[in-house]
N, C-alpha and C positions, 0 to 999 in steps of 0.2 A: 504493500500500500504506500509507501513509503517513496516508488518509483527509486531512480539512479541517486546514488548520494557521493555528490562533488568536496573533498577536503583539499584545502587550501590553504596558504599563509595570502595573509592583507595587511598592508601600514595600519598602525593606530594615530591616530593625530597627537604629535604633541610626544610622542615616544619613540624612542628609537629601539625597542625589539617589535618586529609584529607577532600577529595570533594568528593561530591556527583556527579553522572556521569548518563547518560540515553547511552544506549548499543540499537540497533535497526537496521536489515539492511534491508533497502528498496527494496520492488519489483521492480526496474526501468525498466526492459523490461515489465513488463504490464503498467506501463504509458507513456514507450515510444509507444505504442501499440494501448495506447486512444489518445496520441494528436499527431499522426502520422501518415500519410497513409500509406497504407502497402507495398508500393515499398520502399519509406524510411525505414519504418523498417523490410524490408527482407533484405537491403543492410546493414544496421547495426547489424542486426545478425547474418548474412553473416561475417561482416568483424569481427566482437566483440567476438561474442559468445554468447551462454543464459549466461554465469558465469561469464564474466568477469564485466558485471556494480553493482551483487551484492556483495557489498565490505559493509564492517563494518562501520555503523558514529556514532564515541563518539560526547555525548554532553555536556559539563559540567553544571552543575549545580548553576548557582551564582545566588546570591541575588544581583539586581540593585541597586547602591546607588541612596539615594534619590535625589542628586543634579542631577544624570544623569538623572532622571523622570523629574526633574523640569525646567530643561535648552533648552527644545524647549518650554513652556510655558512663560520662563522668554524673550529667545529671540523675541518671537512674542509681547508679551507685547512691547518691547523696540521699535520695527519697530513702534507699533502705538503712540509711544509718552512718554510713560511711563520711569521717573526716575529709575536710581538702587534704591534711598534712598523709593521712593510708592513705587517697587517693593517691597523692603521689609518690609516696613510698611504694606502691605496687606500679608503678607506671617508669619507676628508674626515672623519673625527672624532680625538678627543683619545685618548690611549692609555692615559688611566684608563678610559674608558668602552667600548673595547676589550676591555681587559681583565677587567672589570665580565663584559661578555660573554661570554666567553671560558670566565671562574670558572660561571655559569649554564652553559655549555654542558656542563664538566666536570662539575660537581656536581647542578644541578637545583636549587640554592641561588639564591634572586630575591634580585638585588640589591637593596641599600635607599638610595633617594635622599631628601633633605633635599627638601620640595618650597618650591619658591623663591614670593616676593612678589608675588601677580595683583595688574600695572597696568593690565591693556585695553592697553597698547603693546606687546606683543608680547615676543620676545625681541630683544636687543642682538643686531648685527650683529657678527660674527665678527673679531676684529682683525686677524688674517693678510688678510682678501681686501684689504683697502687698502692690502697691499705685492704683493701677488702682479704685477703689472708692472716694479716697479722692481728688485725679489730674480731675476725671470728674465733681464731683461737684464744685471745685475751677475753672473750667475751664466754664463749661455748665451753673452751676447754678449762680456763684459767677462772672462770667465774668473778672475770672482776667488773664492775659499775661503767657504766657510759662516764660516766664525771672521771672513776681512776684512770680509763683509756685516753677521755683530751687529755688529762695531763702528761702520761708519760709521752703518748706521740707529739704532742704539743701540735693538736688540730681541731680546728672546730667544732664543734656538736653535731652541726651538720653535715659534714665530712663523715665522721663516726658512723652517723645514722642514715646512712646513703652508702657505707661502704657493706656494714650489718642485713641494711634490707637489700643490696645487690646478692648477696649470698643466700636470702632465704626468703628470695622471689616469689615463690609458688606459696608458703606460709604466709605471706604479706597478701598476696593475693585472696587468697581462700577467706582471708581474715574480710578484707575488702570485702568482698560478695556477698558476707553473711552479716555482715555492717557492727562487724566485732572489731574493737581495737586490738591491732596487731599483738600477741606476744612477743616480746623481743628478748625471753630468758628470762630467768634466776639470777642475782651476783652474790659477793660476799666481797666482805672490806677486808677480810681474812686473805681473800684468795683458795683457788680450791687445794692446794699443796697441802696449807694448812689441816684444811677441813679433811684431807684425807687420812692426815697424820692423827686427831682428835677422833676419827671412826676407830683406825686399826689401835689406836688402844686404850679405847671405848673395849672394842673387840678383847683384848687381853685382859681386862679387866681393871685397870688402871682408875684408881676415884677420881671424880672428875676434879676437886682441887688441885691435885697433883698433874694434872694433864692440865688443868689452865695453868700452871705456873708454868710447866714446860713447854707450851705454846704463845705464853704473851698473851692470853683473850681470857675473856673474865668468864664467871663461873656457869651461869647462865646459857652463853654461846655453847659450852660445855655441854649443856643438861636440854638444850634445845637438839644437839646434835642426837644423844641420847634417845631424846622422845623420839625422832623421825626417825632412827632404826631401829626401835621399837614397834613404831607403825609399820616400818617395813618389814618387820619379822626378820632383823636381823638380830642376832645372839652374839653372845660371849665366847669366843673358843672355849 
């Protein structure tokens, strides 16, 4: 119905790249034809003519930005619960341009970007992925706080937690969907070394005074370690 369809580049006025365009004119008296009965369309032939509904339609050519792709997905997120800052923790982007997002999806108002300096080099590589190894082990394995990690890397919060939820993308996500705030672990001020040395002799039988002074941590951390092996059914050699 659609007839031959012509794609092309055209000058735009006033800019120096042109657009790509599709050139196509539709048969519309044969579809007026299928979803019409035929007094309706002898009376619009009658009044129209066969020539006058086939008329030319330009289409232009653009490439969707990807915020516009993303902005019925981010707003549906948002209905179920879902933060701007999980939004884009689950989206591996910054939570200005989230919420950039976000604002489009609300309003229909396009954001406006500064457009940055063409070197032919590309864009600069992300600074979070060249922690994203060392923040999951101090984090996952090492059990220590987002606050202990800036400081010893001497990096920002944001950094930290961009390099955290690159690593446990598919948990960030799922969190998103179900418009639950991310889990981002357990820590301790201890560190888990500690905490493992305070288990095995827990395990030995060691009173737990005697185990906070041989660890540095007060009595309590001691007797909290205790309860939750406890709860987990673990024993005393």
């Amino acid at each position: 119905l659609t007839g031959p369809i012509t794609i092309q580049q055209e000058p735009i006025p006033g800019k120096k790249r042109p657009r790509w365009v599709a050139r196509f004119t539709p048969d519309l008296m044969r579809l007026l034809q299928k979803v019409s009965d035929q007094e309706v369309f002898d009376s619009i032939l009658l009044e129209k003519g066969d020539q006058s509904l086939n008329e030319e339609v330009i289409v232009p050519l653009e490439k969707i930005p990807k915020y516009e792709k993303l902005a019925p997905e981010f707003l549906r997120l948002a209905e179920k619960g879902a933060s701007v800052l999980s939004i884009a923790s689950s989206y591996g982007m910054s939570w200005e341009y989230a919420n950039e997002i976000m604002e489009f999806a609300k309003t229909g108002v396009r954001p406006i970007w500064k457009a940055g300096k063409r070197t032919g080099q590309g864009g600069k590589p992300n600074k979070y992925l060249k922690y994203v190894d060392q923040v999951v082990h101090m984090k996952d394995v090492q059990k220590f706080s987002f606050t202990k990690i800036i400081e010893q890397l001497k990096i920002s919060p944001h950094t930290v937690r961009r390099a955290y939820d690159h690593a446990h993308c598919d948990k960030i996500r799922n969190a998103v969907e179900n418009g639950q705030m991310p889990d981002r672990g357990s820590y301790t001020h201890l560190g888990e070394e500690v905490h493992q040395i305070i288990r095995e002799m827990l395990k030995a039988g060691t009173d737990p005074k005697s185990i906070a002074r041989e660890t540095g941590c007060s009595i309590n951390t001691v007797k909290r370690a205790k309860k939750k092996m406890e709860a987990e059914g673990i024993s005393k050699e």
